[in-house]
C-alpha positions as CSV (number, residue, x, y, z in Angstrom):
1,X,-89.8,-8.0,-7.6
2,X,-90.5,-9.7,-11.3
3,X,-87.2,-10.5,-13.2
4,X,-86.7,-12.2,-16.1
5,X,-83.3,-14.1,-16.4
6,X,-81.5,-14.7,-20.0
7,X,-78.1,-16.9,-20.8
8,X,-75.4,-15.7,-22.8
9,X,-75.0,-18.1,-25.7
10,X,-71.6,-16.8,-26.3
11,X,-70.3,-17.3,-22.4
12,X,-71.1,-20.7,-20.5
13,X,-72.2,-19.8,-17.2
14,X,-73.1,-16.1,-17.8
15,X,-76.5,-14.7,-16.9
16,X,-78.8,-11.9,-16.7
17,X,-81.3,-10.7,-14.3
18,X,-83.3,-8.2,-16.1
19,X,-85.5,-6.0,-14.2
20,X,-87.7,-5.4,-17.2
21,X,-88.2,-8.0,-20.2
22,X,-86.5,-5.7,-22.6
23,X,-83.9,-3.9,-20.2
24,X,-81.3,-4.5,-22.5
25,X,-80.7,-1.0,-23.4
26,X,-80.0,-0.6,-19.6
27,X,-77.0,-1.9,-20.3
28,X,-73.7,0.1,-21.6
29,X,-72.7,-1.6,-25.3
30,X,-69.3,-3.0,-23.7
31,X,-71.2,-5.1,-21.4
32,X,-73.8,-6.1,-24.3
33,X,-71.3,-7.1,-26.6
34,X,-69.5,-9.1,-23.7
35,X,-72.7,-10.7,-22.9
36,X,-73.2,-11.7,-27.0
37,X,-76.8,-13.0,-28.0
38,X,-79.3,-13.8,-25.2
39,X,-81.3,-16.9,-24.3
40,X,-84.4,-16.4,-22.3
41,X,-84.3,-18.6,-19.1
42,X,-87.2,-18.0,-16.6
43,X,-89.0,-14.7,-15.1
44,X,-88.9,-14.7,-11.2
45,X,-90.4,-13.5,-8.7
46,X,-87.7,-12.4,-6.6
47,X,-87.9,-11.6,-2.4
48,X,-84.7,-10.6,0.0
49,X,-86.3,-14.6,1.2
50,X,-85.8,-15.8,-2.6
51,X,-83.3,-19.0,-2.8
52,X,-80.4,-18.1,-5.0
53,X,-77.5,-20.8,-5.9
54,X,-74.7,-18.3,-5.8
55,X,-76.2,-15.0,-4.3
56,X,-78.1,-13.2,-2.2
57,X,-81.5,-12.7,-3.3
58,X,-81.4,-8.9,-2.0
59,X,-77.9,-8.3,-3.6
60,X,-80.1,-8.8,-7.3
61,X,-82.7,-7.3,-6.2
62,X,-80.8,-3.6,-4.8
63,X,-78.8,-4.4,-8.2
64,X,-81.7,-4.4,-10.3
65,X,-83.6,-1.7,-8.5
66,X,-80.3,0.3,-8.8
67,X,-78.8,-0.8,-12.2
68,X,-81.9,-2.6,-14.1
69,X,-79.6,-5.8,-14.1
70,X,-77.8,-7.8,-12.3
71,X,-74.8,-9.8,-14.3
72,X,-73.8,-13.5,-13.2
73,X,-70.3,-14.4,-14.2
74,X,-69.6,-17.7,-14.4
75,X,-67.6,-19.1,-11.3
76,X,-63.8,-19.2,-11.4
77,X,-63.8,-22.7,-11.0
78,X,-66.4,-25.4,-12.2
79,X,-65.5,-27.3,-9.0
80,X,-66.7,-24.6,-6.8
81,X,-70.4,-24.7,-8.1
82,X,-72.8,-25.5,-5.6
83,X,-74.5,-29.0,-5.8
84,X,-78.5,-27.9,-6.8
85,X,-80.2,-31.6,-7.3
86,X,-80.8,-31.4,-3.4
87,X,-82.3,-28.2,-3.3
């Protein structure tokens, strides 16, 4: 499944998955306004064998297939991020 993956500018460590390039309308104005202004990351090519650092490539994909997006909050604790030079 193609999705295209923005940051939030206004929240470190926030991201979108976006099931469509301009699926922002997919999402309810509460969780736009949340997000703030968006920075394109990468588009994806996502499997349920895709390599995520924090989730499970089939959780996105039944998220965007359901939802149109999937949101990535930023981790409770910096500490708790996974290491990703050795991947």
């Amino acid at each position: 499944m193609k999705c295209y993956v923005f940051k939030s500018l206004k929240q470190a460590g926030m991201y979108i998955y976006l099931s469509k390039e301009d699926g922002f309308d997919e999402m309810d104005k509460v969780l736009r306004d949340a997000f703030g202004q968006a920075e394109f990351v990468i588009e994806l090519i996502l499997t349920p064998e895709s390599r995520l650092a924090r989730y499970d490539a089939q959780d996105v994909i039944s998220a965007l297939e359901t939802n149109g997006f999937f949101l990535q909050l930023p981790p409770a604790d910096p500490a708790l991020e996974p290491d990703l030079t050795n991947m």
